[in-house]
C-alpha positions as CSV (number, residue, x, y, z in Angstrom):
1,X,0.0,0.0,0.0
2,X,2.7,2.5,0.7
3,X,3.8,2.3,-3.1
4,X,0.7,3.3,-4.3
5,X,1.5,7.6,-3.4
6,X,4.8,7.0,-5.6
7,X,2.9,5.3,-8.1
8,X,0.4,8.0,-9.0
9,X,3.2,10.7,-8.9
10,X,4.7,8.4,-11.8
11,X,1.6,8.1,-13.9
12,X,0.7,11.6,-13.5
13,X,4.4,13.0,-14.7
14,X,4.2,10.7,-17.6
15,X,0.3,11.3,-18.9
16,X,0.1,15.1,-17.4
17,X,1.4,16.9,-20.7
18,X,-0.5,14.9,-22.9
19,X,-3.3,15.7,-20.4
20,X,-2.5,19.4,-20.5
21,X,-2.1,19.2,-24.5
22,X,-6.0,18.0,-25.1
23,X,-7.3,20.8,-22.8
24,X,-5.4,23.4,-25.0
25,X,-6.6,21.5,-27.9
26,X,-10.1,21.4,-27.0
27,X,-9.7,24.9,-25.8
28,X,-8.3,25.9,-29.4
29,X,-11.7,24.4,-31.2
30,X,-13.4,26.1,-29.0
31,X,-12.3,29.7,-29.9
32,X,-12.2,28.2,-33.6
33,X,-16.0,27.9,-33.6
34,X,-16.6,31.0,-31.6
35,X,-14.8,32.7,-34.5
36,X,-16.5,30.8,-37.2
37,X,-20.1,31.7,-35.5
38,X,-19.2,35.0,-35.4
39,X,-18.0,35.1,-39.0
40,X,-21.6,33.7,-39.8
41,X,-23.4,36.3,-38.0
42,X,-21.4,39.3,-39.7
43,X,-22.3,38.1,-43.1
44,X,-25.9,37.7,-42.1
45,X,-25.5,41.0,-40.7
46,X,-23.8,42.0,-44.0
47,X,-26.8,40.6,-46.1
48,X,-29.6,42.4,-44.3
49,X,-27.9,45.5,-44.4
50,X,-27.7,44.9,-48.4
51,X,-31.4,43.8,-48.8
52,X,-32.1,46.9,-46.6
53,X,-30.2,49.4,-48.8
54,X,-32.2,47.6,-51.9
55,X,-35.6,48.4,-50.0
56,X,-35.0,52.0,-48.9
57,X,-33.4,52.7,-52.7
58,X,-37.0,51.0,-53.7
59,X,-38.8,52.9,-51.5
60,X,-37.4,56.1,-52.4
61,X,-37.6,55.3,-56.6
62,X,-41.6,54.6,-55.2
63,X,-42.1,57.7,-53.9
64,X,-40.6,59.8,-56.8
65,X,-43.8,58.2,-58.8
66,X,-46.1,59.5,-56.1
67,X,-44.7,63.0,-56.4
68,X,-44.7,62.6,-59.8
69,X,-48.0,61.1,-60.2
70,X,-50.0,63.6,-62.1
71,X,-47.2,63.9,-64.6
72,X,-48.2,60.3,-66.1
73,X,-51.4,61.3,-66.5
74,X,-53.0,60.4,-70.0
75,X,-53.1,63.3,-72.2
76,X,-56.9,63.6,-73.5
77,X,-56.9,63.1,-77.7
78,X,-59.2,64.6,-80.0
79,X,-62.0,62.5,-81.3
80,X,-60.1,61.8,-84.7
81,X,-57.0,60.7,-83.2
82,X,-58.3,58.3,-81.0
83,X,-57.3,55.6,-83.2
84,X,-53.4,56.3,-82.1
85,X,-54.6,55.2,-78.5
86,X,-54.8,51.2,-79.8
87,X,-52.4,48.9,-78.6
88,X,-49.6,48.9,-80.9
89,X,-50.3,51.9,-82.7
90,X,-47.5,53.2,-84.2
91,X,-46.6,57.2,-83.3
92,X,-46.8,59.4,-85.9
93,X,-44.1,62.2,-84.7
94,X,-41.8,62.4,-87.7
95,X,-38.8,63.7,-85.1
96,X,-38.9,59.6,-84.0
97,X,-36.6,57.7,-86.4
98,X,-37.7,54.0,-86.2
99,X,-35.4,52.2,-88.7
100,X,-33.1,51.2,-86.1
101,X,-35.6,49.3,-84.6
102,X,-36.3,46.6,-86.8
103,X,-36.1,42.8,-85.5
104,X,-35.8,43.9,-82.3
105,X,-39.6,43.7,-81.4
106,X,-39.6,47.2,-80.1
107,X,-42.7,48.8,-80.2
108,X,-43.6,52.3,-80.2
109,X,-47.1,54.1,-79.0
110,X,-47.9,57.7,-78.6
111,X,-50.5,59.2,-76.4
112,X,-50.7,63.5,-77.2
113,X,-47.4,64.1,-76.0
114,X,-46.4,60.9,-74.2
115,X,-44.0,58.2,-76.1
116,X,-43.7,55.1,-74.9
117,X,-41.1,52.4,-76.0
118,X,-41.9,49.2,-75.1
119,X,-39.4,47.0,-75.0
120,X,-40.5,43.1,-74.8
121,X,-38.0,41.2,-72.0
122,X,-37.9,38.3,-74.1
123,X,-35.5,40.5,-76.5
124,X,-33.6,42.1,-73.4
125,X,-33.6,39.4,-70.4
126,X,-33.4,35.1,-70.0
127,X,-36.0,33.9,-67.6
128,X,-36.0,35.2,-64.2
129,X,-32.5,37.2,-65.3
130,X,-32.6,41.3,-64.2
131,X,-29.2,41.0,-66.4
132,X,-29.5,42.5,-69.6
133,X,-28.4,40.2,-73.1
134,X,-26.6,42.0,-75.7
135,X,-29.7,42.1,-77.7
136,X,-31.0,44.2,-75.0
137,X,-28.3,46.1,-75.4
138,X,-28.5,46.4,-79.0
139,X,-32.2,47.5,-78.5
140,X,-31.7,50.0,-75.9
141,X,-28.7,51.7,-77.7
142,X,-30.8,51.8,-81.0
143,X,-33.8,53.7,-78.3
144,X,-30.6,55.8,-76.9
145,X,-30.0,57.6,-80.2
146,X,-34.2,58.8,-80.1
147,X,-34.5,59.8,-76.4
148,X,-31.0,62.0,-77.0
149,X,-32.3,63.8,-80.3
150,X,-35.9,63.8,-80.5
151,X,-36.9,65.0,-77.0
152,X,-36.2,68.5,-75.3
153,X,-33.6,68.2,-72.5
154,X,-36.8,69.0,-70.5
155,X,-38.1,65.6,-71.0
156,X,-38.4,63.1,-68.2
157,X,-37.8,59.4,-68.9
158,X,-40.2,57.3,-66.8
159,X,-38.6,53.4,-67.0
160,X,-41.2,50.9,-66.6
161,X,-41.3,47.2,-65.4
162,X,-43.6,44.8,-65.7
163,X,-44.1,41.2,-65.6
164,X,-46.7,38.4,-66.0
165,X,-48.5,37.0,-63.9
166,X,-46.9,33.6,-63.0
167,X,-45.2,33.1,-59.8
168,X,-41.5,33.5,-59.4
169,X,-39.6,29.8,-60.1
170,X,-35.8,29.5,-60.1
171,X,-34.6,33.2,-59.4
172,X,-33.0,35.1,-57.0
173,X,-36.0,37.3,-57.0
174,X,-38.3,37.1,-54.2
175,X,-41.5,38.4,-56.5
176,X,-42.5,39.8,-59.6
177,X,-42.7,43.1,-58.7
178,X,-39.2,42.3,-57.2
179,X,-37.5,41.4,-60.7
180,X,-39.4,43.8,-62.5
181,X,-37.6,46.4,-60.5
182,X,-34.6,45.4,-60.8
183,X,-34.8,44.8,-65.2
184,X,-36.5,48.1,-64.6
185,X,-33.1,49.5,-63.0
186,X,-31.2,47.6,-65.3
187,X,-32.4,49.2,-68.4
188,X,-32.3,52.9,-66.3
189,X,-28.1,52.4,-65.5
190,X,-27.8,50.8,-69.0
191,X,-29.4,54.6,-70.3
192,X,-27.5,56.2,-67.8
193,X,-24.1,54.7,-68.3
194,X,-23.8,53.8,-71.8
195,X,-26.3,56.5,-73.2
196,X,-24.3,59.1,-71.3
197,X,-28.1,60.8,-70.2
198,X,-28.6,62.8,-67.0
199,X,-29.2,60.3,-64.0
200,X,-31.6,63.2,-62.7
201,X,-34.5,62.9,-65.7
202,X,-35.1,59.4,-64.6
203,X,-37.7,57.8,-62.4
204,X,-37.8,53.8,-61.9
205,X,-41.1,52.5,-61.8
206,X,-41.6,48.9,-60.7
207,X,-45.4,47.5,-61.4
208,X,-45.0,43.8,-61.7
209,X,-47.8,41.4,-62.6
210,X,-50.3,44.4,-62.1
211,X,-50.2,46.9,-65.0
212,X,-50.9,43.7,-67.7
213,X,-51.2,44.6,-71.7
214,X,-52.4,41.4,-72.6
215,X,-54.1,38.4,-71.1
216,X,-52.2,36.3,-68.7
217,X,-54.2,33.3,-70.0
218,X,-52.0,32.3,-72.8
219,X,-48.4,32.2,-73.4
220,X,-48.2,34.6,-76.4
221,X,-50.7,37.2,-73.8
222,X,-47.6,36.5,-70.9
223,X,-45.0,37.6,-73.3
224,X,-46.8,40.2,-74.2
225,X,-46.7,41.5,-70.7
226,X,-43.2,41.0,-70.2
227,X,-41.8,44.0,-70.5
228,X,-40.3,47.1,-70.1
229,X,-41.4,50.6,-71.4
230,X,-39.6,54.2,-71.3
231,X,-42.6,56.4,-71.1
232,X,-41.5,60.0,-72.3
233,X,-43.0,62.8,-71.1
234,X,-42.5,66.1,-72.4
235,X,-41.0,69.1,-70.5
């Protein structure tokens, strides 16, 4: 029995610094996942604040439309030229040059002094994409050439999108009214960077599903409503 003291003094000088090792190791994957944890919560952090920014930059684009409201009033048309107020009636200003628009499915309407380009997303957009092809390009730079030479400097460029009707499948965008506002700010930076127009003559506008052209009954009606438009007012 009186060996058994000097026994545990040996065991414990050879096992203690493997003993002492674990604890540190232990103690190391601890602070490891405290600092992995806290790396999560920082980007979630980080991605709030983003979606945040996105919603008050919404939210301010929204209430530009409310102050200027009035201003996309429908300009009231004398009997004999209510013809021009069909759908896909084609404007009859002779300061509009249209030849650069063919095969690009942009269509062109004219309401008194509104002009409004409408621009189909199938020839500027993939599915469920707010990134614009270089068809879309193509289109918006031959529209560029007409909103820098046929309007005053007065002019403001409303830029309209809309969508159909059919829930939101395989995109980063929570709704329609979501992804129409951001093809909607797609085309407006597009006009603003490549087209080299005054940022401050723009408003966004963002109507999703509920400003529809067509049917959303039918595929060709869907497409139809797929869109966005540059409505042109006159200063």
């Amino acid at each position: 029995m009186k060996f058994q003291p000097l026994l545990s003094l040996v065991l414990l000088a050879a096992f203690g610094p493997a003993l002492t090792g674990c604890a540190s190791n232990q103690a190391l994957r601890a602070s490891l996942q405290d600092r992995d944890a806290l790396i999560r919560d920082l980007r979630a952090e980080n991605q709030a604040v983003k979606e945040r920014i996105q919603a008050v930059t919404y939210d301010r684009d929204q209430l530009q439309v409310a102050l200027n409201d009035r201003a996309l009033d429908p300009i009231p048309l004398p009997a004999e030229a209510s013809a021009d107020r069909a759908p896909g009636a084609k404007a009859s200003d002779p300061k509009i040059d249209t030849t650069g628009f063919e095969g690009m499915g942009i269509s062109l309407e004219r309401y008194g002094d509104t002009v409004v380009f409408g621009i189909p997303a199938s020839a500027t957009f993939a599915s469920g994409s707010a990134t614009l092809s270089h068809e879309g390009e193509a289109a918006l730079n031959a529209v560029i050439t007409q909103l820098k030479t046929a309007f005053p400097a007065t002019s403001t460029f409303y830029i309209e999108g809309h969508t159909d009707s059919e829930r939101i499948k395989r995109s980063k965008f929570s709704s329609n009214r979501d992804l129409s506002y951001h093809r909607a700010r797609a085309v407006h930076e597009y006009l603003v960077t490549n087209g080299r127009i005054d940022d401050a003559r723009f408003v966004v506008v963002a109507y999703g599903p509920h400003k529809p052209k067509d049917t959303n009954d039918t595929a060709e009606g869907r497409a139809h409503n797929r869109r966005v438009e540059i409505v042109v007012r006159k200063g």
